[in-house]
C-alpha positions in Angstrom: 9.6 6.0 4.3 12.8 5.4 5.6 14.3 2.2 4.2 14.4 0.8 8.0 10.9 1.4 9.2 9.4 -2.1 10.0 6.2 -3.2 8.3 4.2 -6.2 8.8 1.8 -6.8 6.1 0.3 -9.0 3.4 -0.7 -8.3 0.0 -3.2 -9.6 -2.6 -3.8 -9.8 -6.2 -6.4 -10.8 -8.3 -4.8 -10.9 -11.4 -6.1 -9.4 -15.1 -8.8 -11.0 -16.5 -9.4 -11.4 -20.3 -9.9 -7.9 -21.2 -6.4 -6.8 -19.2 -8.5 -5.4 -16.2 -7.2 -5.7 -12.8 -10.0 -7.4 -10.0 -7.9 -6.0 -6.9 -4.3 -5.1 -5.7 -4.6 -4.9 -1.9 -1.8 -4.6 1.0 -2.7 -4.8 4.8 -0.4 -4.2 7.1 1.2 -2.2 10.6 3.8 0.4 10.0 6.2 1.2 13.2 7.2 5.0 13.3 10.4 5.7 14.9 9.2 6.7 18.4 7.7 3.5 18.9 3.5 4.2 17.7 2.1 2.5 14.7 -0.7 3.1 12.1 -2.5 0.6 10.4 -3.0 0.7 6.8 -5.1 -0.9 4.2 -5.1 -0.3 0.3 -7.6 -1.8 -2.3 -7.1 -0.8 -5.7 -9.5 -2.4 -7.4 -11.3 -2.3 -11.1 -7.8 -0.8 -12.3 -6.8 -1.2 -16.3 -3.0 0.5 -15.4 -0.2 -1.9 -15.0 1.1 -4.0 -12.1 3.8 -1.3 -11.3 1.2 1.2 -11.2 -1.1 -0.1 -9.0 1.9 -1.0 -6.3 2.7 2.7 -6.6 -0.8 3.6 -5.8 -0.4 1.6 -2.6 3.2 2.9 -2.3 2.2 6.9 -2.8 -1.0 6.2 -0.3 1.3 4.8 2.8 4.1 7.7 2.4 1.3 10.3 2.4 0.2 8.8 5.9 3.4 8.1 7.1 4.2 12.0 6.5 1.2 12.7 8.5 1.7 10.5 11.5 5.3 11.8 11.1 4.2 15.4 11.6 1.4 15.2 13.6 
């Protein structure tokens, strides 16, 4: 997404728990596309062993793919 496209959200995070094994990584939120619409997104990643990075990036990878559709659409 462009680096001026306006979201309001809030994210969440469980943390790891002894056996390095992530509860949830979540991020609600609005994203305003350029002519003025909005989608609402929400991402919940949860039971995940990968890093921290990682699971941002899931979240990441999931709002670009439906920013690209709202874009095109």
């Amino acid at each position: 997404m462009p680096k001026e496209t306006i979201v309001a959200h809030k994210t969440g995070h469980s943390g790891k728990n002894n056996h390095g094994l992530t509860g949830a990584v979540n991020n609600i939120g609005i994203v305003f596309l350029t002519d003025d619409s909005y989608f609402y997104l929400s991402v919940f990643v949860c039971d995940s062993k990968e890093n921290d990075k990682t699971n941002q990036n899931i979240i990441v990878k999931i709002a670009k793919i439906t920013w690209d559709y709202f874009k095109t659409n």
